[in-house]
C-alpha positions in Angstrom: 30.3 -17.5 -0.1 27.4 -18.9 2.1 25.1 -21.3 0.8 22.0 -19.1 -1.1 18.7 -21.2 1.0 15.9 -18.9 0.2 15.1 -17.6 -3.1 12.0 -15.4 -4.4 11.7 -15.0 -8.1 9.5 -11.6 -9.5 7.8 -12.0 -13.2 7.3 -8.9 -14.8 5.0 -8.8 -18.0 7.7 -7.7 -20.9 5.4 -5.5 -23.2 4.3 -3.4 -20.4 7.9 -3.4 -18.3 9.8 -3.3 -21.2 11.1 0.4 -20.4 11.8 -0.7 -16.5 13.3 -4.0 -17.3 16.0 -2.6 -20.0 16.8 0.2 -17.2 16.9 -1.8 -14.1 18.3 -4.7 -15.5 22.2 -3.9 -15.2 21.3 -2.5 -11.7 19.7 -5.5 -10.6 22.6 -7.5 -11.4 24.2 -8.0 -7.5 26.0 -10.5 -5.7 26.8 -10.2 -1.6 28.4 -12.8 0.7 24.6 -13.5 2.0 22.2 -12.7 -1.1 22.6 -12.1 -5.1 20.0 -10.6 -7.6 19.8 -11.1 -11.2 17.4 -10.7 -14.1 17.0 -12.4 -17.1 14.1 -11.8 -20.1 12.9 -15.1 -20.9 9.1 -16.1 -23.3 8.7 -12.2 -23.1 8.7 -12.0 -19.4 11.6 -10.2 -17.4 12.6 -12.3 -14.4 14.2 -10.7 -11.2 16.1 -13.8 -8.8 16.7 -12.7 -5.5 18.6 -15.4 -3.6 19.7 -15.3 0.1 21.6 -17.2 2.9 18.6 -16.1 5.2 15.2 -14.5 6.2 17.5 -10.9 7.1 19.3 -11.3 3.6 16.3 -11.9 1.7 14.5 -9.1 3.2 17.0 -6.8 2.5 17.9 -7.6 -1.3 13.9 -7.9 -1.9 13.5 -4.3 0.0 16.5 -2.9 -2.5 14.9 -4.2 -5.2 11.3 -3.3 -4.7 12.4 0.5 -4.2 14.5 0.5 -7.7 11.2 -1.3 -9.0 8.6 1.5 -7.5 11.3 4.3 -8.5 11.5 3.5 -12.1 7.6 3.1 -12.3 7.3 6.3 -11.2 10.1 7.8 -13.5 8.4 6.3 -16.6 5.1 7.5 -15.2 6.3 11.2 -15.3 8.0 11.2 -18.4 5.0 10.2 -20.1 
């Protein structure tokens, strides 16, 4: 696998993503030969790490992730 360079690290409040994080978080888990995501609930924050080989990589995995991110906001949103 290709050395991960770049990495961009998303901190999620836990009481108010606790729904998202416990849905996402076996989805987020993700590993490519240019980029991996994992996720990790740590001092009640849920932490996505989106590590890539470069800028194309990174801007892919952080695109994929955003979209499961806006998706499960909205899902929680309407079952409310």
């Amino acid at each position: 696998m290709k050395e991960m360079k770049l990495e961009v690290i998303i901190s999620l409040s836990l009481p108010q993503y606790s729904v998202i994080s416990g849905a996402l978080a076996p989805d987020l888990e993700n590993e490519s030969a240019r980029s991996s995501v994992g996720c990790e609930e740590k001092d009640n924050r849920f932490y996505i790490y989106i590590r890539a080989a470069d800028n194309v990589a990174l801007r892919a995995a952080l695109g994929t992730v955003t979209r499961q991110l806006i998706t499960a906001r909205n899902v929680v949103k309407g079952v409310k």
